[in-house]
C-alpha positions as CSV (number, residue, x, y, z in Angstrom):
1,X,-60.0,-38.0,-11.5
2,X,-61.0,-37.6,-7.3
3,X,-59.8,-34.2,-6.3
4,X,-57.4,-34.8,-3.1
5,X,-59.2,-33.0,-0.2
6,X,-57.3,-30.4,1.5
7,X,-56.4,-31.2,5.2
8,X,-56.8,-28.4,7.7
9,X,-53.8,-27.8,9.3
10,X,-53.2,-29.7,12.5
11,X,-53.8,-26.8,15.1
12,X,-51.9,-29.1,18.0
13,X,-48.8,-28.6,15.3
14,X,-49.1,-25.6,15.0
15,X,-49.5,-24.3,18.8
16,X,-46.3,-26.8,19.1
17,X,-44.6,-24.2,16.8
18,X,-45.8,-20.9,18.4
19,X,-44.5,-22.2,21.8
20,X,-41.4,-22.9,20.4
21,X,-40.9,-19.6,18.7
22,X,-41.8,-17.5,21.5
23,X,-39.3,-19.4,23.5
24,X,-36.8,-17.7,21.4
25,X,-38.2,-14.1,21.2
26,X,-36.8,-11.9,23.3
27,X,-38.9,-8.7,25.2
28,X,-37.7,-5.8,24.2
29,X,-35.9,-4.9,27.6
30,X,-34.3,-8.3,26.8
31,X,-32.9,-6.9,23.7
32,X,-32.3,-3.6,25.4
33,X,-29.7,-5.5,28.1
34,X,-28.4,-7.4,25.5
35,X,-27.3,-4.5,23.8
36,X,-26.0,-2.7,26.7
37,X,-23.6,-5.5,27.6
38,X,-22.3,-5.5,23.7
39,X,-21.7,-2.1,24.3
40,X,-19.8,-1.7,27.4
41,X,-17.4,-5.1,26.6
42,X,-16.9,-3.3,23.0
43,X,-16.3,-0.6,24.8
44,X,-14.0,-2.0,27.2
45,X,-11.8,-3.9,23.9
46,X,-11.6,-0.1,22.7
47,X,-10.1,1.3,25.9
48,X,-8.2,-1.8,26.2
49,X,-6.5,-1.5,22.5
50,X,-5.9,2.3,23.0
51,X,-4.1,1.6,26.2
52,X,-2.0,-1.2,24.1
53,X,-1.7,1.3,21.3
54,X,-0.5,4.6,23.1
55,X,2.6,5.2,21.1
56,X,0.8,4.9,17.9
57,X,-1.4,7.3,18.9
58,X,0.9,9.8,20.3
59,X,3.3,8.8,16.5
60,X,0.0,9.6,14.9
61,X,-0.4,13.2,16.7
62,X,3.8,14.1,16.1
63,X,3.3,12.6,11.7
64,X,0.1,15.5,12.0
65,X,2.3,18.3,13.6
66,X,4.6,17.9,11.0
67,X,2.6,18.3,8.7
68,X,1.9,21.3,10.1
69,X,-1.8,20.3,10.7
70,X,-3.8,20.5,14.2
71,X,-6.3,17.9,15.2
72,X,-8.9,19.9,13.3
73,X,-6.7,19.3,10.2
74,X,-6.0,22.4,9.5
75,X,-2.8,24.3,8.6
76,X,-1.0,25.5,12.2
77,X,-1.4,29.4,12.5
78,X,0.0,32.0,13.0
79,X,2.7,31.1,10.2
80,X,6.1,32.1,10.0
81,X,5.5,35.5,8.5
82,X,2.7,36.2,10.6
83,X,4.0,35.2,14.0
84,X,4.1,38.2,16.4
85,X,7.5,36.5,18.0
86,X,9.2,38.2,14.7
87,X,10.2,41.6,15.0
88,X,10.4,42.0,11.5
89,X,9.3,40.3,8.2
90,X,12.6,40.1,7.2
91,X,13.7,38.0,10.8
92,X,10.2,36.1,9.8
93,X,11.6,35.4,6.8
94,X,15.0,34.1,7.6
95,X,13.6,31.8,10.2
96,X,11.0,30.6,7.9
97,X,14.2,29.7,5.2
98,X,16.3,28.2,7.8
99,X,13.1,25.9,8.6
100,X,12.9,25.1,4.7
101,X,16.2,24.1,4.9
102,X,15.4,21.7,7.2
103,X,12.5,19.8,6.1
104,X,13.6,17.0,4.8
105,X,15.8,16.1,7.8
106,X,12.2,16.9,9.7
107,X,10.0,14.8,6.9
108,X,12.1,11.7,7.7
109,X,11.0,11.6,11.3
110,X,7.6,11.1,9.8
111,X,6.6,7.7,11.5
112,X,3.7,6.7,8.9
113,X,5.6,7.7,5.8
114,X,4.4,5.4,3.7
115,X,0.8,6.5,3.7
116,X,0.6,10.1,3.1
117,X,-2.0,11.5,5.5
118,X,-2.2,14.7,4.4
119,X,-0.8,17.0,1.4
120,X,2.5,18.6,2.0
121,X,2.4,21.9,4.5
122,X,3.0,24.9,3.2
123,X,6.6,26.5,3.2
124,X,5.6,29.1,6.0
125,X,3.7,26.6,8.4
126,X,5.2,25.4,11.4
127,X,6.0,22.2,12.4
128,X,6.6,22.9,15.7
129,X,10.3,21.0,15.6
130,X,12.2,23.4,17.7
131,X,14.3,20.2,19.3
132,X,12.3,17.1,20.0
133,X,13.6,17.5,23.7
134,X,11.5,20.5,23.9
135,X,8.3,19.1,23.2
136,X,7.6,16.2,21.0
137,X,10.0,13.2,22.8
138,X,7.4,14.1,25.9
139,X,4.4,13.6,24.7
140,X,2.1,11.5,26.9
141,X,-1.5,10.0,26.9
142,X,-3.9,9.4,29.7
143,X,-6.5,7.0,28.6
144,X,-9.7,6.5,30.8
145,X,-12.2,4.2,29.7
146,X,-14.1,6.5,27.6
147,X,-11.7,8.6,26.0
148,X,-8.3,9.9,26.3
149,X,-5.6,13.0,26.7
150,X,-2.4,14.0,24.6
151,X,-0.2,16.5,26.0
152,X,3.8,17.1,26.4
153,X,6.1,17.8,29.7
154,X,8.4,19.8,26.6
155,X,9.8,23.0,27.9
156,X,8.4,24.7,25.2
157,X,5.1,22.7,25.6
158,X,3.8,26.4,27.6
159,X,4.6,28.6,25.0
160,X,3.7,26.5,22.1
161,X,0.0,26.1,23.6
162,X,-0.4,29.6,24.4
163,X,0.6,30.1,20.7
164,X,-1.7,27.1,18.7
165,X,-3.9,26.2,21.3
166,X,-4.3,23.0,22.6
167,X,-5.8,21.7,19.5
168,X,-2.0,20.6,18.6
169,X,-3.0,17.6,20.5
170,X,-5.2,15.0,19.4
171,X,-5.9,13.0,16.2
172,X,-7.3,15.2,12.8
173,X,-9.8,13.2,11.2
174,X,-7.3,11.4,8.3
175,X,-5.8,10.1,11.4
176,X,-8.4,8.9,13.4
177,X,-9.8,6.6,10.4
178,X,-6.3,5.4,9.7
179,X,-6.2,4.4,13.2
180,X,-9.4,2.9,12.9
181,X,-9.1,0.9,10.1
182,X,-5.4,-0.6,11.2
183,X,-6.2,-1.2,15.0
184,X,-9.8,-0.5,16.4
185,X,-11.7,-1.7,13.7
186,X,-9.6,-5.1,13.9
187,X,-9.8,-5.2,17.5
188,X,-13.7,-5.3,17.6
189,X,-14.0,-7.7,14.6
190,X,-12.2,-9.9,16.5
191,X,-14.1,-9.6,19.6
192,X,-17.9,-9.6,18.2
193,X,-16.4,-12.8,16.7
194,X,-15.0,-14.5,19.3
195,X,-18.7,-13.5,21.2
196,X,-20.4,-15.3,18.7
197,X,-18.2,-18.4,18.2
């Protein structure tokens, strides 16, 4: 049996090839641009949804509050019993049943009550509810293209933040991912595939 002789690989072929396939490599500052353009229009559908999405945001930041929780996630201090407004423990106290005795009328104006953000607050943590006209029906956002600001015209909104802070603004965490998975996530899926269609 004749062995078949191996042919040498046609080196016109293969040149051919190599052309072609550094017709499609990009330089690395190629790359580089390309990337920075992905970024700023994913950027842009991000600052574009927020805008589109400021009341869930802003429903987001009041669902936290009453669940006494700040945008750290934590429990809302000083409590009840260790506010400095109350004279006595026993006032403290007696405020701190007459809010008891209102939570489920508060827990119903829970927007996302279906999906249970966080675990209930404590019986002495604040929700802040003093009358929504004093500081949650005016909350507003300012969205810029990089970020964005929640605050409340409320005539309590003052006192409140000299009290807590101005961490009683702003998405915790357990809020931020729900918000992410239900609208920004979507958002960019959508746009990286429209890019690539």
């Amino acid at each position: 049996m004749k062995k078949k002789k191996r042919r040498a690989p046609n080196s016109a072929f293969l040149f051919c090839n190599l052309k072609v396939n550094l017709c499609y490599m990009a330089t690395i500052k190629q790359v580089k641009e390309r990337f920075e353009r992905l970024t700023v229009s994913v950027m842009d559908v991000v600052s574009k949804k927020v805008e589109e999405t400021q009341e869930v945001i802003l429903d987001l930041n009041r669902d936290q509050i009453l669940y006494g929780r700040n945008s750290e996630g934590r429990e809302l201090t000083p409590d009840y019993l260790s506010d400095p407004y109350f004279k006595t423990q026993k006032q403290a106290k007696a405020y701190s049943d007459m809010k008891f005795s209102l939570e489920q009328k508060h827990r119903s104006l829970i927007y996302y009550f279906k999906i249970q953000l966080f675990t209930e607050k404590n019986r002495e943590t604040p929700n802040l509810i003093i009358n929504g006209n004093w500081f949650f029906n005016h909350f507003f956002i300012n969205v810029t293209k990089d970020s964005y600001t929640i605050g409340s015209n409320g005539i309590a909104a003052n006192d409140i933040e000299s009290k807590y802070g101005n961490i009683v603004y702003g998405l915790a965490s357990e809020s931020k991912a729900f918000y992410w998975k239900h609208w920004l996530r979507p958002a960019i899926l959508e746009h990286l595939g429209k890019r690539e269609a």
